[in-house]
The first five atom37 places (N, CA, C, CB, O) and aatype in JSON, in Angstrom:
{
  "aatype": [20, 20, 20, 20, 20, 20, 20, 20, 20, 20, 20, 20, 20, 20, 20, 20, 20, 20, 20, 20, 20, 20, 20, 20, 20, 20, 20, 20, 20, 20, 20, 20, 20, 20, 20, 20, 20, 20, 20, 20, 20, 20, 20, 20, 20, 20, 20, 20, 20, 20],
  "atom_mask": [
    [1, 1, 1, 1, 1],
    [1, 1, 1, 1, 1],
    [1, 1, 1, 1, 1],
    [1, 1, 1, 1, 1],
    [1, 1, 1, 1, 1],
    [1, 1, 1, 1, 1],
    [1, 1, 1, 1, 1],
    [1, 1, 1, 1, 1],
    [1, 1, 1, 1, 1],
    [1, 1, 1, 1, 1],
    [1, 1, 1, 1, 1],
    [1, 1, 1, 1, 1],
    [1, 1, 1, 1, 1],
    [1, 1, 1, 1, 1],
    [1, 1, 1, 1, 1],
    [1, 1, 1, 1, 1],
    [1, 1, 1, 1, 1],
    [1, 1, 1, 1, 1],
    [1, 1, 1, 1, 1],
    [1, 1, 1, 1, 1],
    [1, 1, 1, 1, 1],
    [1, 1, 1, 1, 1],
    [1, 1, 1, 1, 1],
    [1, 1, 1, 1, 1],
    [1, 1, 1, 1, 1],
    [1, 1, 1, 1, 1],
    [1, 1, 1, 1, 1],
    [1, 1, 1, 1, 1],
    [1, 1, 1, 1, 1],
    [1, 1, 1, 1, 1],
    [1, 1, 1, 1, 1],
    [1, 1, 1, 1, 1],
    [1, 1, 1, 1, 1],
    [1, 1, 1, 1, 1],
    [1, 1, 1, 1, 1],
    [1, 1, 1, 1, 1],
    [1, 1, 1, 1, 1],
    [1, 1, 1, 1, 1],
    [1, 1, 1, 1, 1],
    [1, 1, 1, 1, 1],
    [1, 1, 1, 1, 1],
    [1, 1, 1, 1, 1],
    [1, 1, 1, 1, 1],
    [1, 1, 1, 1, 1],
    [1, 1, 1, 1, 1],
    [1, 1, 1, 1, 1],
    [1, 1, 1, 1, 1],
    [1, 1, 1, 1, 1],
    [1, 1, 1, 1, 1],
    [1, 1, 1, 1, 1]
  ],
  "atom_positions": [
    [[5.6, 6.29, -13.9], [4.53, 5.6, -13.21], [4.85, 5.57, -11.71], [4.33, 4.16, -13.78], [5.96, 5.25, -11.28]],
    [[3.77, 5.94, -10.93], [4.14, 5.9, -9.63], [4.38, 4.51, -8.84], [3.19, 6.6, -9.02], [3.84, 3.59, -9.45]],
    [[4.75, 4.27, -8.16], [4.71, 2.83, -6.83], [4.4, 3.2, -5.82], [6.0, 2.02, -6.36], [4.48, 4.32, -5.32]],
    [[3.9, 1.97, -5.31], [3.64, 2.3, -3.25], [4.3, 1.08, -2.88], [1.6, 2.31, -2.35], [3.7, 0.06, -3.22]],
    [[5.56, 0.91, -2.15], [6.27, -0.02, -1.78], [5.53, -0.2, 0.12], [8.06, 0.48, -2.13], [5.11, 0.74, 0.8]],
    [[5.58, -1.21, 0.41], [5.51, -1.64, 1.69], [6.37, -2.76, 1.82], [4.2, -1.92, 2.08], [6.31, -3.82, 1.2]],
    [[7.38, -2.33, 2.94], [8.58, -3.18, 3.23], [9.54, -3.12, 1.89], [8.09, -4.8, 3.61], [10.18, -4.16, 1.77]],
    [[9.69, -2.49, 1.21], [10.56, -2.69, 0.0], [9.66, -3.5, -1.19], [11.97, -3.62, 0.48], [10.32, -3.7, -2.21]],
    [[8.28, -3.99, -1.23], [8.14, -4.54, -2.04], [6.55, -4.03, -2.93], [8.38, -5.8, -1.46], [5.39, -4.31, -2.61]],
    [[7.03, -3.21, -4.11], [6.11, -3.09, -5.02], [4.35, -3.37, -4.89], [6.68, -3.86, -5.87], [4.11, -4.31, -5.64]],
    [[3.23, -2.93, -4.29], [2.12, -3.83, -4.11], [1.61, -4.33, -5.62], [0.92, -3.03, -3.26], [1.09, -5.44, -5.77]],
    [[1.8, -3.48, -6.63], [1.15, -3.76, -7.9], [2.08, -5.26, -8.28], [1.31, -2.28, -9.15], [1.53, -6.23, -8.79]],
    [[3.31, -5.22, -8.0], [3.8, -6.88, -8.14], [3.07, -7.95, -7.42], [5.27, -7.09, -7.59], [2.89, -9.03, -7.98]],
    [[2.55, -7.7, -6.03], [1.98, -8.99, -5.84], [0.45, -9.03, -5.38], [2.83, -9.69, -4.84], [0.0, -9.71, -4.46]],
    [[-0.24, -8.16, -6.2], [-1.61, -8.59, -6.27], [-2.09, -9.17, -7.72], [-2.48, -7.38, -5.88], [-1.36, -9.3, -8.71]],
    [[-3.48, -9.48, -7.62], [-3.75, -9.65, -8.45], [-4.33, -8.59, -9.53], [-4.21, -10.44, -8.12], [-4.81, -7.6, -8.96]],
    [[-4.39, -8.54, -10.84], [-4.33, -7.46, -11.48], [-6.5, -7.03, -11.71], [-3.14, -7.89, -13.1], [-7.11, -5.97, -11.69]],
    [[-6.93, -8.45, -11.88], [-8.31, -8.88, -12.2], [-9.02, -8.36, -10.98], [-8.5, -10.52, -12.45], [-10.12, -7.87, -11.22]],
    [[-8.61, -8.37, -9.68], [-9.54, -8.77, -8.46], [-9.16, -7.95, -7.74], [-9.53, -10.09, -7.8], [-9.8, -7.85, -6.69]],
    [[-7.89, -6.96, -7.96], [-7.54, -6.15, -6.31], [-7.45, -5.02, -7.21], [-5.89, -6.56, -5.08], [-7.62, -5.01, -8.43]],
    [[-7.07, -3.81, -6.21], [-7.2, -2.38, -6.22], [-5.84, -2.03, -5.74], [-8.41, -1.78, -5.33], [-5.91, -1.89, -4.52]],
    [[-4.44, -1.79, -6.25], [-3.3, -1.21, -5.54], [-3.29, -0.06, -4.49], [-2.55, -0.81, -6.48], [-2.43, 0.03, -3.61]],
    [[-4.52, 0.97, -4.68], [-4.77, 1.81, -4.3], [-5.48, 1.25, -2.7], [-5.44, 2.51, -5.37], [-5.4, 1.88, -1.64]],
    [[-6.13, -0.02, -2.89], [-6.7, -0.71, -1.54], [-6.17, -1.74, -1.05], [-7.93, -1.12, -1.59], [-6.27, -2.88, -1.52]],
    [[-5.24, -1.23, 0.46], [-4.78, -2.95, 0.77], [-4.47, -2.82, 2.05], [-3.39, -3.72, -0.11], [-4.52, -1.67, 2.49]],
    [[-4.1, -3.78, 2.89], [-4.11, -3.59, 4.05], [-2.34, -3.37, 4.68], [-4.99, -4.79, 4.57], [-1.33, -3.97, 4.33]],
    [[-2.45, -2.62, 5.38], [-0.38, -1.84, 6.31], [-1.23, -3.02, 7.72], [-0.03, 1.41, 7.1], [-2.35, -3.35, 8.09]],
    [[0.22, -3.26, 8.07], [0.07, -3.51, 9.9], [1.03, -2.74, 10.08], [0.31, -5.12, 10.77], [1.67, -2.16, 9.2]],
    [[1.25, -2.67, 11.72], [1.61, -1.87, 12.72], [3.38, -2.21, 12.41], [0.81, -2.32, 14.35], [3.95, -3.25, 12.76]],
    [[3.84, -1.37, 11.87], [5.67, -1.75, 11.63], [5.98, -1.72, 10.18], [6.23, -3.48, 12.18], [7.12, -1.78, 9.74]],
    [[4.53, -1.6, 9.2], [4.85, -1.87, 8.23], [5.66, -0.08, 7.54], [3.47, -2.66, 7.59], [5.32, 1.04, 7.91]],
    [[6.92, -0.49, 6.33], [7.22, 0.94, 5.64], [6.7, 1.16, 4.71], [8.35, 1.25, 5.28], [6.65, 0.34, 3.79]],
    [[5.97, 2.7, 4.65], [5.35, 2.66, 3.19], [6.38, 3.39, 2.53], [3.8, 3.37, 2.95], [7.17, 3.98, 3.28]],
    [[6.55, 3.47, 1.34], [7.41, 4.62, 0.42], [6.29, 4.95, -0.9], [9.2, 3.82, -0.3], [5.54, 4.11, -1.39]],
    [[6.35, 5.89, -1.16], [5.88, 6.55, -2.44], [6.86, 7.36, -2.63], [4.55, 7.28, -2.45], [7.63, 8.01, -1.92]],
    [[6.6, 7.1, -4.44], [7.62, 7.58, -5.69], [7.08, 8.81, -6.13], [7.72, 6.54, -7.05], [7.8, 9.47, -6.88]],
    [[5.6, 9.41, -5.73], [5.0, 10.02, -6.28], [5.34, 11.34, -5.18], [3.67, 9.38, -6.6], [5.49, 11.11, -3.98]],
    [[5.45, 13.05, -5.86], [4.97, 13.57, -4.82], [4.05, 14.28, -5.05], [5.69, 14.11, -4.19], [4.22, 15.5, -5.1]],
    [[2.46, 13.52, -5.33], [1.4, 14.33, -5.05], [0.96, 14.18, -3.71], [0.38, 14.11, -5.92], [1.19, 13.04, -3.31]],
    [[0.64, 14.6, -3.24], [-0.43, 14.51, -1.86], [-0.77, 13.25, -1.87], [-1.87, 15.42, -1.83], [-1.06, 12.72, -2.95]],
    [[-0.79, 12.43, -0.49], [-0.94, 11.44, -0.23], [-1.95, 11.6, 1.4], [0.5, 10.8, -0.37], [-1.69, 12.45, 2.25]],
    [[-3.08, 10.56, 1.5], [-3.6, 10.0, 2.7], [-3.52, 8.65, 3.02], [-4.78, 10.25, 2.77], [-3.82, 7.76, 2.22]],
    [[-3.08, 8.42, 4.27], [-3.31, 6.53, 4.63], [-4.06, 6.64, 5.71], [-1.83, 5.41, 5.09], [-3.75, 7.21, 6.75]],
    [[-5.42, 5.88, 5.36], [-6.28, 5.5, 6.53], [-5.43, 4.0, 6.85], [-8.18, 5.35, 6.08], [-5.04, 3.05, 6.18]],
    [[-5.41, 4.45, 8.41], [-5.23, 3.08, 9.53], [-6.14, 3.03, 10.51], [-3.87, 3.03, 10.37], [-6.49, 3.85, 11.37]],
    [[-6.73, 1.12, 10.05], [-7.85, 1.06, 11.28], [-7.27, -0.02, 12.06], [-9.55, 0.69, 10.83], [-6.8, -0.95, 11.41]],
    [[-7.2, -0.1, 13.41], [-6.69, -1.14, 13.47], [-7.44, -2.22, 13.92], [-5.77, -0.99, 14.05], [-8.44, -1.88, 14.55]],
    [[-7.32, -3.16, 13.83], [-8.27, -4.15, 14.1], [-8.16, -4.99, 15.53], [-8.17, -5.06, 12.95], [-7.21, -5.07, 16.31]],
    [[-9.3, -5.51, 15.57], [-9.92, -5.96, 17.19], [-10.1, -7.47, 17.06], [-11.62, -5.18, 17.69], [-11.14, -7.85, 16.53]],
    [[-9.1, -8.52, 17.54], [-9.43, -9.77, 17.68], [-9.78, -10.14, 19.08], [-8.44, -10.51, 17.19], [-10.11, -11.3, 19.34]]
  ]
}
């Protein structure tokens, strides 16, 4: 089974399983991604405007 770690930590561990999408979540600016997988991978980054 694949993972997508950001900062060392699993996303499928801390969402919710009912209400979120592992595949959809939000990186900031510093964050590490790692994938276990090696299929082809894309990360959209938008960054946001306060």
């Amino acid at each position: 089974m694949e993972t997508i770690k950001v900062n060392n930590v699993d996303k499928r561990e801390i969402l919710d399983f009912v209400s979120s999408d592992y595949l959809n979540f939000e990186i900031y600016s510093g964050d590490a991604i790692t994938l276990s997988s090696n299929d082809p991978f894309t990360i959209e980054y938008r960054e946001k405007v306060l």
